[in-house]
C-alpha positions in Angstrom: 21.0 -42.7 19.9 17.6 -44.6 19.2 16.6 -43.7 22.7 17.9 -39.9 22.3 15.5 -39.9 19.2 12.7 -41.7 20.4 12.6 -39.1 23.3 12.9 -35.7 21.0 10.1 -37.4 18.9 7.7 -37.8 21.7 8.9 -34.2 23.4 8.2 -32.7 19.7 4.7 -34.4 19.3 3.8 -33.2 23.1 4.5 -30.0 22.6 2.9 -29.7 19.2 -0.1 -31.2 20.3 -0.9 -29.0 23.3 -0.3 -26.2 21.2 -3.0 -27.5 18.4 -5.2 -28.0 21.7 -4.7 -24.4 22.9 -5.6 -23.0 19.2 -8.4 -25.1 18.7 -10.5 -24.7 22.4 -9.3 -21.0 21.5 -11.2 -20.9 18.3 -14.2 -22.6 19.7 -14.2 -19.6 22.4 -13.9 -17.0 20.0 -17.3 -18.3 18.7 -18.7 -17.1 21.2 -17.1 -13.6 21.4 -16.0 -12.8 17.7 -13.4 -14.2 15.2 -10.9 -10.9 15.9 -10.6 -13.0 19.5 -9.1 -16.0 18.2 -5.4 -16.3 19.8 -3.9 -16.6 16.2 -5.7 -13.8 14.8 -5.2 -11.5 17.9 -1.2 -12.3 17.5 -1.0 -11.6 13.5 -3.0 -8.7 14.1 -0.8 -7.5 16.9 2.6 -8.7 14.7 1.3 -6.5 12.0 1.2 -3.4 14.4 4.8 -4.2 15.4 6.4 -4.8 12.3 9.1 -2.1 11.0 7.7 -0.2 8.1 10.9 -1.8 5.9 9.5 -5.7 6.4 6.3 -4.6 5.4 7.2 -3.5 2.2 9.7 -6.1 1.9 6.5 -8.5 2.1 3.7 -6.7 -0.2 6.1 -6.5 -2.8 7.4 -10.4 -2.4 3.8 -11.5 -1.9 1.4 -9.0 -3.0 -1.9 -9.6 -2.0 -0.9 -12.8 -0.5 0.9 -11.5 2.2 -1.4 -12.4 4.8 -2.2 -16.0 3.7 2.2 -16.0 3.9 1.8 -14.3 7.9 -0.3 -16.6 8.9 1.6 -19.6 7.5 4.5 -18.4 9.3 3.0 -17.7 12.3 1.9 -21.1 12.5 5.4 -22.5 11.8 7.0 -20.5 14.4 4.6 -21.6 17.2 4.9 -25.3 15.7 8.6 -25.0 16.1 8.6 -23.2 19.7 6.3 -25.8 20.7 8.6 -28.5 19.9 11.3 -27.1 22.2 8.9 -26.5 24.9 7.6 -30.2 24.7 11.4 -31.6 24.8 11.5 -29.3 27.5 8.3 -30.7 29.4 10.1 -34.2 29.3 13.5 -33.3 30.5 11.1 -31.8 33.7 7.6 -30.5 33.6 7.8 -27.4 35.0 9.9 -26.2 32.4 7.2 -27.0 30.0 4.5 -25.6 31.7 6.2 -22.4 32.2 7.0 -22.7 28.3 3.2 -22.7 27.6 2.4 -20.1 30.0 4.9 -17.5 28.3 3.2 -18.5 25.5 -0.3 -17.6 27.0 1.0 -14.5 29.1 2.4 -13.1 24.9 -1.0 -14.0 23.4 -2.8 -12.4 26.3 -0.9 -9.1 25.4 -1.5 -9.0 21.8 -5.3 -9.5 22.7 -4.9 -6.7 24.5 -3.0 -4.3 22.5 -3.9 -5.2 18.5 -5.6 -2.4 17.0 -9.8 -2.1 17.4 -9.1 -4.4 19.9 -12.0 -5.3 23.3 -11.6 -6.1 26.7 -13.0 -9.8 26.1 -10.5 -10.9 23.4 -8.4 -12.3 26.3 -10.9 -14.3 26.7 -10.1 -17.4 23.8 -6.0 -16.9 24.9 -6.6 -17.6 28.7 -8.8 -21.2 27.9 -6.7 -22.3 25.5 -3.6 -21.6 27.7 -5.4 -23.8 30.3 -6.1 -26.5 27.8 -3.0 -26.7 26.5 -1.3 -27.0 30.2 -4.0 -29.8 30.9 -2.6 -31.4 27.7 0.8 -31.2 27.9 0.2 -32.7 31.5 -1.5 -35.7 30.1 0.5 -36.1 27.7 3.7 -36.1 29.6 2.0 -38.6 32.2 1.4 -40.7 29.1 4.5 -40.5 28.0 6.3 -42.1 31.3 8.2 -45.1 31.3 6.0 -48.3 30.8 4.9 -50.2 33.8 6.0 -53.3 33.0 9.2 -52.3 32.4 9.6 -50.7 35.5 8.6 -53.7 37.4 11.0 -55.8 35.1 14.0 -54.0 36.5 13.3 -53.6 39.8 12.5 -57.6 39.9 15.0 -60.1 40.4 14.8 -61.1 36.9 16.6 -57.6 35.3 18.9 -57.7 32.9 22.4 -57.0 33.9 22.7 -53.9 31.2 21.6 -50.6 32.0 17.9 -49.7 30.7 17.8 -46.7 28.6 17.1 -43.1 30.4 14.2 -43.1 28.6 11.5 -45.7 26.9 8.4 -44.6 26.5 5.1 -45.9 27.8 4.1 -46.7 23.8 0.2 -47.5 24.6 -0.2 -44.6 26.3 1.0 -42.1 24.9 -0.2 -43.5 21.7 -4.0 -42.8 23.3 -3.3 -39.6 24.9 -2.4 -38.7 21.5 -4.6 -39.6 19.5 -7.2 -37.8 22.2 -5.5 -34.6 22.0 -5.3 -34.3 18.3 -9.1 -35.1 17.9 -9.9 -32.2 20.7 -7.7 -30.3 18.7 -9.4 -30.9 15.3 -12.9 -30.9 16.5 -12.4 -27.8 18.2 -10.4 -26.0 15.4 -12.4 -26.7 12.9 -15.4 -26.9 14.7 -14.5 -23.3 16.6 -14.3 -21.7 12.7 -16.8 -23.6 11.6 -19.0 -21.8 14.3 -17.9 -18.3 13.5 -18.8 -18.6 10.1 -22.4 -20.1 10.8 -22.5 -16.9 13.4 -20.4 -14.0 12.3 -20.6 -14.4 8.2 -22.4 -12.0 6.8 -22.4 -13.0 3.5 -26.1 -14.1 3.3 -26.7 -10.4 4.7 -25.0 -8.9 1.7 -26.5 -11.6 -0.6 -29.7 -10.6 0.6 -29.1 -6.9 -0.5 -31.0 -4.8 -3.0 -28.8 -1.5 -4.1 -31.0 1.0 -4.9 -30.4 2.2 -8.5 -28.3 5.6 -9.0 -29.5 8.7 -9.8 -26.3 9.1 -12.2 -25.4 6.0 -13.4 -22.0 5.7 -15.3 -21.6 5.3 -19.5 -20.8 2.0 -20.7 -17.2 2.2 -22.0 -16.3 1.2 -24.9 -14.0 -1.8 -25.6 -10.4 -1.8 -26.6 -11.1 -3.9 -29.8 -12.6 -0.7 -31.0 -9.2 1.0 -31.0 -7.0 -1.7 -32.3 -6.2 -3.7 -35.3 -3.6 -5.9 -33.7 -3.7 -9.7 -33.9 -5.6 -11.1 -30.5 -5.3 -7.9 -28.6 -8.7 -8.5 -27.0 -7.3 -12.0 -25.5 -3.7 -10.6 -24.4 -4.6 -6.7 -23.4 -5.4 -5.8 -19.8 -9.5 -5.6 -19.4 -11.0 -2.4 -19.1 -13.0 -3.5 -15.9 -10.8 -5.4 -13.1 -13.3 -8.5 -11.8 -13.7 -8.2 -7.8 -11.8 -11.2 -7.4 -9.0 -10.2 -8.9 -8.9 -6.5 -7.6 -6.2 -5.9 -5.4 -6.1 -5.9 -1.9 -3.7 -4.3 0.1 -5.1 -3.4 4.5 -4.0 -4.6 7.7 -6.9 -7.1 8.5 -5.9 -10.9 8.8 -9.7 -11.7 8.6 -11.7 -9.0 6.8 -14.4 -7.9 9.4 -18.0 -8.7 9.3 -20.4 -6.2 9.7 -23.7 -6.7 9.1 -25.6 -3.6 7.6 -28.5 -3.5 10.4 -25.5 -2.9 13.0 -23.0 -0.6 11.1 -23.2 2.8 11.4 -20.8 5.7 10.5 -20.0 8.7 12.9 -18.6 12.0 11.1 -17.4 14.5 14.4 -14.3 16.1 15.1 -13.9 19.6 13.8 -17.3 20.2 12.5 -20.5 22.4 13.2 -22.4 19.4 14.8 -21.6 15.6 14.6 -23.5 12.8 12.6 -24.1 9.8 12.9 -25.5 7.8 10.0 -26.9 4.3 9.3 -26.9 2.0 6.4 -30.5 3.0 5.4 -29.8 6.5 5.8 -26.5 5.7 4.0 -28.8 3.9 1.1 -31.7 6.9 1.1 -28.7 9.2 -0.1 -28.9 10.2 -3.8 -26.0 7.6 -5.0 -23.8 8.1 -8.3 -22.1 5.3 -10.1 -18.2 6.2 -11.8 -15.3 4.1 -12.8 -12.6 5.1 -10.7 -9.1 3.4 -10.9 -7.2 2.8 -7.6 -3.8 2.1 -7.0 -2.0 1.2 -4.1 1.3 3.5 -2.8 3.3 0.1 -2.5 3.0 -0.9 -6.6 6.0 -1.2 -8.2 6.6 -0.1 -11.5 4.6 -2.5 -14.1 3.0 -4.0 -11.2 -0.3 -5.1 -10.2 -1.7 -3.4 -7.5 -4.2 -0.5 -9.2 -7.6 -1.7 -10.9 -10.6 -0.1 -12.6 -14.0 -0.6 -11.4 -17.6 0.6 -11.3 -18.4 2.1 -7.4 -21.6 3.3 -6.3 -21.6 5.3 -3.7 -23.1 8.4 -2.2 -20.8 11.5 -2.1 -19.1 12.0 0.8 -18.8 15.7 0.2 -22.2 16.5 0.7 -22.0 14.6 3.7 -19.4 16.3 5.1 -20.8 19.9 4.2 -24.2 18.5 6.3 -21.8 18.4 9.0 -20.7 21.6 8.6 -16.4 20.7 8.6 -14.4 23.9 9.7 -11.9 25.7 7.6 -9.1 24.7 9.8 -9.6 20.7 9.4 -7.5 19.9 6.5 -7.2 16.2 7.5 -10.1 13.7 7.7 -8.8 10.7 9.4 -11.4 8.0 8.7 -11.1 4.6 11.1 -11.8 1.0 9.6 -13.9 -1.4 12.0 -10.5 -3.2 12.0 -8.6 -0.1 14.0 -6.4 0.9 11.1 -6.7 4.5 10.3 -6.3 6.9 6.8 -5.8 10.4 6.9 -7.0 12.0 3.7 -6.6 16.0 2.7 -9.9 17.5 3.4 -9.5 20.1 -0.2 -9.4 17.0 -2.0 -12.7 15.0 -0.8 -14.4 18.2 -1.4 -13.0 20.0 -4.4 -15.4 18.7 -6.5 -14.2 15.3 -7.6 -16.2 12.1 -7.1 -15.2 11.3 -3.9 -17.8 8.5 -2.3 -18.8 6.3 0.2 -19.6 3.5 -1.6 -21.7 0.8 -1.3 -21.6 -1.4 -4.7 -18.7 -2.5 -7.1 -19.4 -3.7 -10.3 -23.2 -4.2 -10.5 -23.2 -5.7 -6.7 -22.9 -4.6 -3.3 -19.2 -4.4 -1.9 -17.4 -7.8 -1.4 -16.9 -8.7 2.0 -12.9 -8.6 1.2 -13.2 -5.1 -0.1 -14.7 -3.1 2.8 -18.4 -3.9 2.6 -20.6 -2.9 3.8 -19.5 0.5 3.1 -16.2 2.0 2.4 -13.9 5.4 1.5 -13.3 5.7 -2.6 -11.8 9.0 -3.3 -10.0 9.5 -6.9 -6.6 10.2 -7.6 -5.3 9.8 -4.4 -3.5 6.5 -3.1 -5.3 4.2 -1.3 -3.5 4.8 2.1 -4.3 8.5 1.8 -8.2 7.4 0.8 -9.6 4.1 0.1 -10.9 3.0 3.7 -12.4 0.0 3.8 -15.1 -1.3 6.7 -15.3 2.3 7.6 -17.0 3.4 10.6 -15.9 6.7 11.4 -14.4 10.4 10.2 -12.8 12.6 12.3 -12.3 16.4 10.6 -8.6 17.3 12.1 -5.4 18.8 10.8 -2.1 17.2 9.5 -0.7 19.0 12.6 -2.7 17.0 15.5 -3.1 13.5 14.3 -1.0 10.8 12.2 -3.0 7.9 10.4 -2.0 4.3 10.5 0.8 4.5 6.9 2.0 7.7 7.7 3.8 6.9 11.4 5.5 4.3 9.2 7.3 7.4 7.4 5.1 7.7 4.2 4.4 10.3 2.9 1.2 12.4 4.7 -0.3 14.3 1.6 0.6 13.0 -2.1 -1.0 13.1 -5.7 -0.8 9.4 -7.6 2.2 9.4 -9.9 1.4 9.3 -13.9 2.3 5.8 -14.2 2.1 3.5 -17.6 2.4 -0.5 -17.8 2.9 -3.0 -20.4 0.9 -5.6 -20.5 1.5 -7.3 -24.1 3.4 -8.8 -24.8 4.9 -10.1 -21.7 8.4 -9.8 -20.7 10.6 -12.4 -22.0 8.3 -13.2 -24.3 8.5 -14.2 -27.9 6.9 -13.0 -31.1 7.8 -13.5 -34.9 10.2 -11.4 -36.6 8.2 -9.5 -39.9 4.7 -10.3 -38.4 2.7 -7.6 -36.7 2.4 -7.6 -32.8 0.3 -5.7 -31.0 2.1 -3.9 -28.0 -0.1 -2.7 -25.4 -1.4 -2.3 -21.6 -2.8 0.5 -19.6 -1.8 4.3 -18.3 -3.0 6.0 -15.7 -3.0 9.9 -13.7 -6.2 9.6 -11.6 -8.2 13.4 -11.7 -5.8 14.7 -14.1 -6.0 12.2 -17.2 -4.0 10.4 -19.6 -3.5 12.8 -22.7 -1.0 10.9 -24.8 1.3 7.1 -24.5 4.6 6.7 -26.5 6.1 3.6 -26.9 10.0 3.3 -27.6 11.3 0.4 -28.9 15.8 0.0 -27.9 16.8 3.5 -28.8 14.7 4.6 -31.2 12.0 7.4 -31.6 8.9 7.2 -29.4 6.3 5.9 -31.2 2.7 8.1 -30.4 -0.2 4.5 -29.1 -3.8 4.5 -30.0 -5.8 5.7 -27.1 -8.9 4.3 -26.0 -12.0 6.7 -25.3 -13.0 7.0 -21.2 -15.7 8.2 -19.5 -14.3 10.4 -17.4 -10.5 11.6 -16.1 -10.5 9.0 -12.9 -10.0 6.2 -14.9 -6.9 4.2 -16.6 -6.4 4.7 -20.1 -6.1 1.3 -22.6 -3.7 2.1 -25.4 -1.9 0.0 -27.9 0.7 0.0 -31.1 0.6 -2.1 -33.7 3.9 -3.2 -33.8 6.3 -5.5 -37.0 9.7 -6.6 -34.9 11.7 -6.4 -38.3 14.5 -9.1 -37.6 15.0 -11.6 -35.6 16.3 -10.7 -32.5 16.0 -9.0 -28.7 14.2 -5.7 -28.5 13.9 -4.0 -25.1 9.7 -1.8 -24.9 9.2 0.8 -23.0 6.2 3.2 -22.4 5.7 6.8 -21.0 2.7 8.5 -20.9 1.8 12.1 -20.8 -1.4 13.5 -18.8 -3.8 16.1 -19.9 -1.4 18.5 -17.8 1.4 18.3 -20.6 3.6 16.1 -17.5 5.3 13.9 -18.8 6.2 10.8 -17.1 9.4 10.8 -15.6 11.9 8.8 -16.4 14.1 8.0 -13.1 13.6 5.2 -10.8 12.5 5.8 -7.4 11.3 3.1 -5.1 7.6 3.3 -3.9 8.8 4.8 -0.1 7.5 7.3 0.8 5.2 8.7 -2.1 4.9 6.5 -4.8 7.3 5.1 -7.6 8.6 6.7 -10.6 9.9 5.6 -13.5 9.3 4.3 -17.0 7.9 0.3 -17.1 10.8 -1.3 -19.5 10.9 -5.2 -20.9 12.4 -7.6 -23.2 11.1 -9.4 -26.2 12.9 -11.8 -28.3 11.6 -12.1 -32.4 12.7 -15.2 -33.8 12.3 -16.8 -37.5 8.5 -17.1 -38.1 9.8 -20.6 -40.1 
């Protein structure tokens, strides 16, 4: 049994070590080429293509916008555990190991080839580190032989009577081999990112950015305090403005791009009068107009997370689009990230009037990295997968007839408005508060181009109660509201909230999942009041 172990244990660290070897020379390649290259970024991107529409939604609304971070962990596990068998494998006969490691290669090669956005060269990383990791596992099984001494030991006159073991290992060297492949494999992995940071980052480009200042620039809104007379509401109630780290972020990229704004450009063609092809200082010349704009992702549940208010500068994409002179007939306009993901937005809605942008700044500075700088699609009230594309780099006018965008051949929806949707935010659910003291209930509402007009709280059964409103600059943004609330005994009390929009609709009250349009339903939770002694 000791020797059964001893040998799984060595089989399991050969293979896991000439997999860290492939990853890391793989990295180091992709320095030279670009990060998209690298073998694990080529497969996640590739795995994300593949993936039924159901997982996908099963994982945003587990993880949120953490669901990459928990790919990428996973993807690591798997190859950690399909490397062990291949390295048990490599020991029982080396062929079988080698040919372990070249399926291996022969799958990474293919998702190089066929992830979306992808380029010839992205092989490129896959194939090196497919021959490193066969040189490794080589070594490393070489290393891994009986020991000499051993060997001569038996075949002397002087062997023991009892049969050796099938299997002792040569300790010392494997024990160097080892510890050789695992630096290569750290030097190079970390040395590999390290390198496509120092040459592909483009923060210090966007650090190094001056917006010009718009020619309409937004009003400052107001605060919620100004509404509300309820204990701590300022601490407890959702913020007006949502930071840009903590804005949601919901795309197919495992590694946001990096485009550097002397190299982007955007190309507008398809079914228009002549094509254009624009650059970031054209793009930056362009009258630009700050708004706060909510957006809100397809995929948020109700009371989630996924929708945020910010400040987008941005020139309008309408005028743009009229420059290019877009035909009657294109009622689509399927705009392309640098990433290969694509988003098919109604044409009557980018240019009826709203403020529809290609922006270039959120909140006072140019567009994070993570959020489609250095230019991307905002266009209000629609859901992000129908608008919001980020790192874009071109805009085809089409129909709904000829083409299909990245969400939509997953089965949602192709055209849809953003469901009038309200949240509470405070207090939180399962929460407590005191019985006879004043709490103030509150959170946010929100029907993006049409407006929020009225809130109503309802607290078990009883009458809906009209909220305070907070003012807002314009119809494209979320509404704060709030009640001022006395829980009169002890005791559990189930919220809810429903808003109305400047339409008279009010928000409906049955529960329907967020596939294929959106979610309805009204945001519900428990509080319990206990003795305030």
């Amino acid at each position: 049994m000791q020797a059964k172990l001893g040998r799984l244990g060595v089989g399991a660290s050969i293979g896991v070590l000439s997999a860290a070897v492939a990853l890391g020379v793989g990295e180091v390649v992709a320095a030279f080429l670009r990060p998209a290259a690298a073998p694990v970024i080529a497969v996640g991107n590739r795995f994300i293509v593949l993936t039924p529409e159901s997982v996908k939604r099963w994982a945003i609304r587990s993880f949120g916008t953490n669901d990459k971070t928990v790919l990428l962990s996973g993807i690591y596990i798997v190859i950690a555990a399909l490397a062990v068998a291949v390295g048990v494998l490599a020991l029982r006969r080396l062929a079988y190991g080698l040919a372990g490691i070249a399926v291996f290669g022969g799958v990474g090669v293919y998702c190089a080839l066929t992830a979306n956005a992808h380029q010839g060269s992205d092989v490129v990383p896959t194939i090196f580190g497919t021959a490193a990791a066969l040189a490794a596992m080589v070594a490393l099984t070489r290393a891994a032989g009986p020991d000499p001494a051993l060997d001569d030991l038996r075949r002397s006159k002087k062997a023991p009577a009892v049969p050796a073991p099938r299997f002792v290992a040569n300790r010392r060297g494997f024990l160097t081999g080892s510890a050789a492949a695992a630096t290569l494999a750290a030097v190079t992995g970390f040395g590999g990112r390290a390198a496509q940071h120092a040459r592909f980052d483009v923060a210090q480009a966007r650090a190094n950015l001056t917006l010009p200042p718009p020619v309409e620039p937004v009003v400052p809104q107001p605060p919620i305090a100004a509404i509300a007379n309820g204990p701590d509401l300022g601490k407890s109630a959702t913020p007006w403005n949502t930071p840009n780290g903590t804005f949601y972020r919901i795309d197919t990229a495992i590694e946001p791009p990096q485009l550097d704004p002397k190299d982007w450009s955007l190309r507008i063609h398809g079914m228009v009068d002549h094509e254009i092809t624009m650059s970031y200082s054209d793009l930056l010349a362009r009258p630009l107009i700050e708004r706060w704009i909510t957006l809100s992702c397809v995929s948020n549940e109700i009371g989630g997370q996924l929708v945020g208010n910010a400040r987008f500068l941005g020139a309008r994409l309408a005028d743009v689009l009229r420059e290019a002179g877009v035909h009657d007939g294109a009622d689509q306009l399927v705009m392309s990230s640098a990433d290969g993901m694509s988003i098919g937005a109604p044409t009557a809605a980018v240019m009826d009037g709203r403020d529809s942008m290609i922006a270039v700044g959120m909140n006072g500075e140019p567009l994070p990295i993570k959020h489609g700088f250095p230019a991307r699609i905002v266009v209000p009230g629609l859901y992000g997968y129908v608008s919001a594309c980020k790192w874009v780099v071109d805009i085809e006018a089409t129909t709904f007839a000829a083409k299909r965008a990245y969400w939509v051949q997953g089965g949602w929806a192709a055209q849809t408005d953003i469901k009038i949707a309200s949240r509470i935010d405070t207090p939180h659910n399962g929460g407590t508060v005191r019985a006879g003291q004043p709490v103030a209930i509150a959170g946010v509402a929100w029907d993006q181009h049409v407006g929020i007009a009225r809130v109503e709280v309802q607290v078990d059964n009883g009458e809906w109660l009209s909220a305070r409103l907070a003012p807002v600059p314009s119809v494209d943004t979320w509404r704060q509201w709030v009640l001022p609330w006395t829980p009169p005994k002890v005791g559990s009390y189930a919220l809810r909230v429903r808003a109305v929009d400047a339409a008279g609709t009010v928000q409906s009250a049955e529960h329907r999942d967020v596939f294929p349009s959106g979610a309805t339903g009204l945001h519900t939770i428990t509080v319990r009041a206990h003795d305030p002694q």
